[in-house]
C-alpha positions as CSV (number, residue, x, y, z in Angstrom):
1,X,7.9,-13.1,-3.8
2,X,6.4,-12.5,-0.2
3,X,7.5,-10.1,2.5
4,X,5.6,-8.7,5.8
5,X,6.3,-5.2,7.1
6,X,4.6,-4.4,10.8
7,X,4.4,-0.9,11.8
8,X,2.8,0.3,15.4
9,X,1.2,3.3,15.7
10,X,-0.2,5.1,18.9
11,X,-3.7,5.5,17.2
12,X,-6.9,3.3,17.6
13,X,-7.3,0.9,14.8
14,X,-10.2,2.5,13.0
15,X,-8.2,5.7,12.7
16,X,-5.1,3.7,11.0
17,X,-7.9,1.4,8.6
18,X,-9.3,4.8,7.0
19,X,-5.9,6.7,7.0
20,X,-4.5,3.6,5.1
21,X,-7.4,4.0,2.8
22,X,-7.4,7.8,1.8
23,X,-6.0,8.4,-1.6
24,X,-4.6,11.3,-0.6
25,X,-2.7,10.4,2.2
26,X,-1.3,7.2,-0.4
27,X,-0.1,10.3,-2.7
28,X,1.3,12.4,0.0
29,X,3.1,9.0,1.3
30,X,4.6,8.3,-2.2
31,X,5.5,11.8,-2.7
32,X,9.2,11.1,-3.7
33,X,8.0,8.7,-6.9
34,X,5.8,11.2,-8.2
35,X,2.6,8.8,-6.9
36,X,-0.4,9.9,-8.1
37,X,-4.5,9.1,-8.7
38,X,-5.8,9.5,-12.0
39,X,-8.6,7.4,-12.9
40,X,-11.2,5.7,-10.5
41,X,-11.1,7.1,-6.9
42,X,-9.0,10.3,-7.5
43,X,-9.7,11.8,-4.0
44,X,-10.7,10.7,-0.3
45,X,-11.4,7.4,0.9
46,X,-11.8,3.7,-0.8
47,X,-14.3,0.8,0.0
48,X,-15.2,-2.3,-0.9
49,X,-15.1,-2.7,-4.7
50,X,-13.4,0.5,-5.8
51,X,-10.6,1.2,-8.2
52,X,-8.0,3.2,-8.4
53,X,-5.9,3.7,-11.3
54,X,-2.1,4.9,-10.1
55,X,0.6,6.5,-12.0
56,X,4.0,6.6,-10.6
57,X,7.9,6.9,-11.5
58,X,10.0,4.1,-10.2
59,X,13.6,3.7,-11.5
60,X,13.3,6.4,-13.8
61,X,10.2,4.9,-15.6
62,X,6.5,6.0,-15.7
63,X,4.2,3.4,-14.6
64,X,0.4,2.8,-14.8
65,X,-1.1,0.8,-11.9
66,X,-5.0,-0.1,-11.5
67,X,-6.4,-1.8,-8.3
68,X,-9.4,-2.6,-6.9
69,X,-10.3,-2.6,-2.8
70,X,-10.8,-6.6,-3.4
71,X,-11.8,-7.2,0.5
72,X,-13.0,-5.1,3.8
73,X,-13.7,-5.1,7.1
74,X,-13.4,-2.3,9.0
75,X,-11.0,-1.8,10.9
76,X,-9.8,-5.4,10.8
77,X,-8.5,-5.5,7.1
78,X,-8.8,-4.5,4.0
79,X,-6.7,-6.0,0.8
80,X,-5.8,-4.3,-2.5
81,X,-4.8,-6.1,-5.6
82,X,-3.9,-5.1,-8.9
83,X,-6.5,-5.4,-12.1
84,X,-3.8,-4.1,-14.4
85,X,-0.2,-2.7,-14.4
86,X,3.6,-3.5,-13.9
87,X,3.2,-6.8,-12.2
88,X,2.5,-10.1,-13.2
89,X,0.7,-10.4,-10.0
90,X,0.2,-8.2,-7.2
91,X,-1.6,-8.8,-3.8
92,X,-1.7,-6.3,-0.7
93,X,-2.9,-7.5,2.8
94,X,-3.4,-4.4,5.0
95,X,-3.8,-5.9,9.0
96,X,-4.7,-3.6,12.3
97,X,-4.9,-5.1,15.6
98,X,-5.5,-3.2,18.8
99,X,-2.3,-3.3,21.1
100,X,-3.4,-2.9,25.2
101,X,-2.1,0.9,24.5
102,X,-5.1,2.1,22.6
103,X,-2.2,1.9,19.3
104,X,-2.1,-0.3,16.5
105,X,-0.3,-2.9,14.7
106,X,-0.7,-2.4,11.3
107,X,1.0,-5.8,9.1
108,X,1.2,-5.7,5.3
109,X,1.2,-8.4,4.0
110,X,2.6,-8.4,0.1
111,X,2.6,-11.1,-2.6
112,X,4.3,-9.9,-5.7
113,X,5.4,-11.2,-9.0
114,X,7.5,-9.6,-11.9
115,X,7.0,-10.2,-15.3
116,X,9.1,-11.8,-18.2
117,X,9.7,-14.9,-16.6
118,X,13.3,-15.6,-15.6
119,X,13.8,-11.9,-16.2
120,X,11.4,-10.7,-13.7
121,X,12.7,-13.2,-11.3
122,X,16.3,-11.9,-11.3
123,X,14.3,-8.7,-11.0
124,X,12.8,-9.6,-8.1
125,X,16.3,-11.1,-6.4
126,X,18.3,-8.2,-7.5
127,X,16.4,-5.3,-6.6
128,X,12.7,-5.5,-5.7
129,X,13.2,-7.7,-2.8
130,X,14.6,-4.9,-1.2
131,X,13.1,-2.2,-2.8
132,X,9.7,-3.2,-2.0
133,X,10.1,-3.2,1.9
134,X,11.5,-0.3,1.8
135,X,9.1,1.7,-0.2
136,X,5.7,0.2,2.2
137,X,8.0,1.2,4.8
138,X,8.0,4.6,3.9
139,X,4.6,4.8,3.3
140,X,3.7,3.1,7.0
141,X,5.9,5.5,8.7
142,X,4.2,8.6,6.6
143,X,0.6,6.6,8.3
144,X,2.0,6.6,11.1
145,X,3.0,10.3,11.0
146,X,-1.1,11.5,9.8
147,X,-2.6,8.9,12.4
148,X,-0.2,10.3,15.7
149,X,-0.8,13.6,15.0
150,X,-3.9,15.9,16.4
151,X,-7.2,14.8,14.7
């Protein structure tokens, strides 16, 4: 399953890249699923070749999430994908282009795909084709919140 959520934000796009790469800012933006880093890169900001080990409740479950900062180029893009965790696959395109405002468009870009087969696909049709939007959504407008405000 693919989906693209765009966000624009009235900050310059190298503010938005490291924003979108700070840990903590990730945490703060998943607050209500109890998001948190607990192995790799606990703290700060990622690059190139780090991990980050995630652990989270969704639907009433605990989950365990590792992924690694697979590409980079500041502040163009930068793409996380998972090394181990809930998904059968999961791949995270992070985009920021300058607008002619001195703002952003940030895109992400997400390739996802349940486990169990014909089980994970009903999954995926059911509830996490909507669910999944919704939750980057959040986290881009929670950016978007850190990166507008006051330096």
């Amino acid at each position: 399953m693919n989906f693209e959520v765009v966000t624009h934000v009235m900050a310059p796009p190298e503010r938005v890249f490291d924003i979108s790469l700070d840990v903590d800012v990730h945490s703060a933006s998943m607050a209500g699923s109890a998001e948190e880093a607990v192995d790799g890169v606990t703290a700060g900001g990622m690059r190139l070749g780090d991990t980050v080990t995630w652990r989270a409740r969704h639907f009433g479950l605990h989950w365990r999430m590792t992924s690694t900062i697979s590409a980079y180029d500041r502040p163009a893009y930068f793409v996380d994908e998972q090394v181990s965790g809930p998904f059968e696959r999961w791949y995270h395109a992070h985009r920021f282009h300058g607008d002619d405002h001195g703002g952003t468009v940030m895109s992400d870009i997400v390739e996802f795909a349940a486990p169990l087969g014909p089980l994970g696909r009903a999954a995926e049709l059911l509830v996490l084709r909507h669910y999944m939007p919704r939750l980057i959504h959040m986290r881009n407008q929670y950016i978007k919140r850190v990166a507008e405000s006051a330096p």
